[in-house]
C-alpha positions in Angstrom: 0.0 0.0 0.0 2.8 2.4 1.2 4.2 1.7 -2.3 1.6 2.1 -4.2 0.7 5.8 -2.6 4.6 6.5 -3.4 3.9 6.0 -7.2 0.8 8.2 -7.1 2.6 10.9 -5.4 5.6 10.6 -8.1 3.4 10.2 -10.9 1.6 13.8 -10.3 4.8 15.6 -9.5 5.9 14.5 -13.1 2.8 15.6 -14.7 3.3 19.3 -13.2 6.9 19.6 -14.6 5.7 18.7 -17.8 3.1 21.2 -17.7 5.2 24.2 -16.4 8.1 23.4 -19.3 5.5 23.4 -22.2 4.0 26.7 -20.8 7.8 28.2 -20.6 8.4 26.9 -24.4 5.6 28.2 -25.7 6.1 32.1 -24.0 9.7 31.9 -25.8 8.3 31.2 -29.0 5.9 33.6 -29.0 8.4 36.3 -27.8 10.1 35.6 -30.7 7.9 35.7 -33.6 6.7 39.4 -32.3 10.6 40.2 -32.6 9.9 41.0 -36.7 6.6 42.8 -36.6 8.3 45.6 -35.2 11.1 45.8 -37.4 8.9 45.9 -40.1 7.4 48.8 -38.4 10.5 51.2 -38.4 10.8 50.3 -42.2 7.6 51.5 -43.3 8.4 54.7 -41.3 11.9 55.1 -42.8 9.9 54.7 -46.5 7.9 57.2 -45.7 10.5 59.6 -44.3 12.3 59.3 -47.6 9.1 59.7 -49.8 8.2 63.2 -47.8 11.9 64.4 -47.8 11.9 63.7 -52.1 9.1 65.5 -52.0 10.2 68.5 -50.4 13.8 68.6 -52.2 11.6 68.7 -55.2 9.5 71.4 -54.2 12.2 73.5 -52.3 14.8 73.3 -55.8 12.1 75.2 -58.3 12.7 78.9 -58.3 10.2 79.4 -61.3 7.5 81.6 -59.4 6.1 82.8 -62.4 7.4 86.0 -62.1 8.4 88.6 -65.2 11.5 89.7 -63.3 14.6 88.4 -62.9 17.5 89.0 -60.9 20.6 87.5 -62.4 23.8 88.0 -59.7 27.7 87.3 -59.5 28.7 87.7 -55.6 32.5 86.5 -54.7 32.2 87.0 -51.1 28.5 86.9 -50.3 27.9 90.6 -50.7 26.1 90.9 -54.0 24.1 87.5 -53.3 22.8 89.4 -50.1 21.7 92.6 -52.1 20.2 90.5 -54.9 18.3 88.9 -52.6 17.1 91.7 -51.2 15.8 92.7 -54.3 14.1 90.0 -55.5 12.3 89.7 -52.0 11.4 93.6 -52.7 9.8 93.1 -56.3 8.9 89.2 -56.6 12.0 88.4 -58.6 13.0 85.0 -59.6 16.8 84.6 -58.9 19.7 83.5 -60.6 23.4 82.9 -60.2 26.4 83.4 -62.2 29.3 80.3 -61.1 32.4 80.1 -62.5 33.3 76.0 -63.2 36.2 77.2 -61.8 35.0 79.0 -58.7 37.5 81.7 -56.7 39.0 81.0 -53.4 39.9 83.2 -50.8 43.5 83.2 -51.9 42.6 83.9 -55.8 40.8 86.9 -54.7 44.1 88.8 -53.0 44.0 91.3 -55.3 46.7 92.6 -53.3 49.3 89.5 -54.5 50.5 90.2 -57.6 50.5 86.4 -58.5 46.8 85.6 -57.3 44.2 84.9 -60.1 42.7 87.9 -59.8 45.9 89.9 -60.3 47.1 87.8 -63.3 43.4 88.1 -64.7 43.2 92.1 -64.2 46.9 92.3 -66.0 46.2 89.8 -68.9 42.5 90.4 -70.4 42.8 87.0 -72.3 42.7 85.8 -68.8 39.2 87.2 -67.8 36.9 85.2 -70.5 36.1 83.3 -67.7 34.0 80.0 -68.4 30.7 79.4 -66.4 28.8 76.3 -65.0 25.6 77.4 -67.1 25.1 80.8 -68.8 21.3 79.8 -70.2 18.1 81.0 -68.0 15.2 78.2 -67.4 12.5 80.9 -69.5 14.9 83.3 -70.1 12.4 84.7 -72.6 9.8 85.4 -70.3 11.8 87.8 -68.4 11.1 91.4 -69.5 13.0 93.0 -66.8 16.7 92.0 -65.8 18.5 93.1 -62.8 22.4 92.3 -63.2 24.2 92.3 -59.9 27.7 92.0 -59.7 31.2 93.4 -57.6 33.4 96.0 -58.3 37.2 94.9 -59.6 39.7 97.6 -60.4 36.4 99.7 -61.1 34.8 97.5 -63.6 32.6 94.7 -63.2 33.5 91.5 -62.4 34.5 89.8 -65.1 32.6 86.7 -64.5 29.5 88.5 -65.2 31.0 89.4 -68.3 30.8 85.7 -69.9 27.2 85.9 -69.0 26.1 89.0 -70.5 28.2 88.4 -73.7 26.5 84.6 -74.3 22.8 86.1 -73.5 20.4 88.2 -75.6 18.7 90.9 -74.2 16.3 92.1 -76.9 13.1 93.4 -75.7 14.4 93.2 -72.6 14.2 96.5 -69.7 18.4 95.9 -67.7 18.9 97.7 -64.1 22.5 97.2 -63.2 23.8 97.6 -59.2 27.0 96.8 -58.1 28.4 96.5 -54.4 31.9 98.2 -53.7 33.5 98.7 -50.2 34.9 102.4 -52.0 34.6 102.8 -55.4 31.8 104.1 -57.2 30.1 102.0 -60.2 32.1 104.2 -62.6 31.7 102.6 -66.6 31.2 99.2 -65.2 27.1 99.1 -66.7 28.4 100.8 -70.1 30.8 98.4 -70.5 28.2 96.0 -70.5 26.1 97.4 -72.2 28.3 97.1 -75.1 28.8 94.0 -74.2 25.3 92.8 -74.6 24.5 95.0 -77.6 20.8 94.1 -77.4 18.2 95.4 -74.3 17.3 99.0 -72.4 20.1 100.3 -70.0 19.3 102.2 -67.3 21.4 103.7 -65.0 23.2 101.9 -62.7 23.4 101.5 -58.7 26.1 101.2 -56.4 26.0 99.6 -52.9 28.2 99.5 -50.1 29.8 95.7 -49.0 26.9 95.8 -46.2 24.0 98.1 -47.1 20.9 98.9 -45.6 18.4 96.8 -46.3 15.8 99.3 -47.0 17.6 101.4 -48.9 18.4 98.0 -51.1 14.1 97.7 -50.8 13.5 101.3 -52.0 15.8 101.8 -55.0 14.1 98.1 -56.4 10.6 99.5 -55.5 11.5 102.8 -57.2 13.1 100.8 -60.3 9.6 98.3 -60.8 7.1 101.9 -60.1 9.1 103.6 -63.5 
């Protein structure tokens, strides 16, 4: 009898690890087969993230506004970019920029080295046909009024601007220069390219100092559009 109670008792006590080891197994497993669902998770977010950001490169690259006026700018040192800015905030203006391929560094623009770029360019005009990255406007006919922004060297234009005006045609076409200069004036700089161009209306020209005020920028663009 004694024995027999002995194999009940040992019996049970096997049926209860049994139970509590399949119970263990199976909270494992399903541990395990959540893992993935949440992985794929962050990769639908990450598409999506990627989709919106395309979407807003896309948008924030077109500078088309549909604008008549255009603001076309060469700025070595962030100057005339400023002041053309201004002006096409003033008026509505789309903008454009005039790059060298080969753009000027800090060191090219010494003027006060007699071997920098700049000083080899000013002493040998052969050096200042200066190639561009583009010289053709997205619409360029749809422009009839052309604001040309550029800086003053050796109290000219500079002569990157000069590739642009000479490759462009400016028929039919109403041209405001301005010019920024830490001294000199804008002297024969919007003559010169004026003969240059050959083609389009002149008018006279502006000069700004390296860090104008902004609302004197504002007024003479206002003043140029109520003509």
């Amino acid at each position: 009898m004694k024995n027999t109670w002995k194999a009940i008792v040992a019996g049970a006590a096997a049926l209860i690890l049994t139970a509590c080891g399949s119970t263990a197994g199976s909270t494992t497993t399903t541990t395990a087969t959540t893992a993935p669902a949440a992985a794929s998770t962050v990769k639908t977010t990450d598409q999506d993230t990627e989709s919106t950001t395309s979407e807003t490169t896309a948008q924030s690259t077109s500078s088309d506004t549909g604008s008549n006026v255009l603001v076309v700018y060469y700025s070595a040192s962030g100057n005339t970019q400023a002041v053309a800015e201004e002006i096409a905030d003033a008026v509505g203006a789309d903008l454009f920029e005039v790059t060298p391929k080969e753009p000027y560094t800090d060191d090219d623009l010494n003027w006060s080295n007699p071997d920098s770029r700049v000083s080899k360019e000013h002493d040998d005009e052969s050096l200042r046909d200066v190639p561009l990255t583009t010289t053709s406007v997205d619409n360029w006919d749809s422009y009839d009024m052309v604001f040309i922004g550029y800086p003053i060297w050796w109290g000219i234009a500079a002569w990157p601007m000069d590739s642009f005006v000479k490759a462009n045609d400016f028929t039919g076409k109403t041209v405001i220069p301005f010019c920024t200069s830490s001294s000199s004036g804008i002297g024969d700089s919007a003559d010169l390219l004026s003969e240059d161009a050959g083609t389009g209306t002149w008018l006279d020209g502006e000069r700004f100092s390296s860090h104008p005020n902004a609302d004197d920028v504002t007024a003479f663009a206002q003043s140029v559009l109520a003509q």
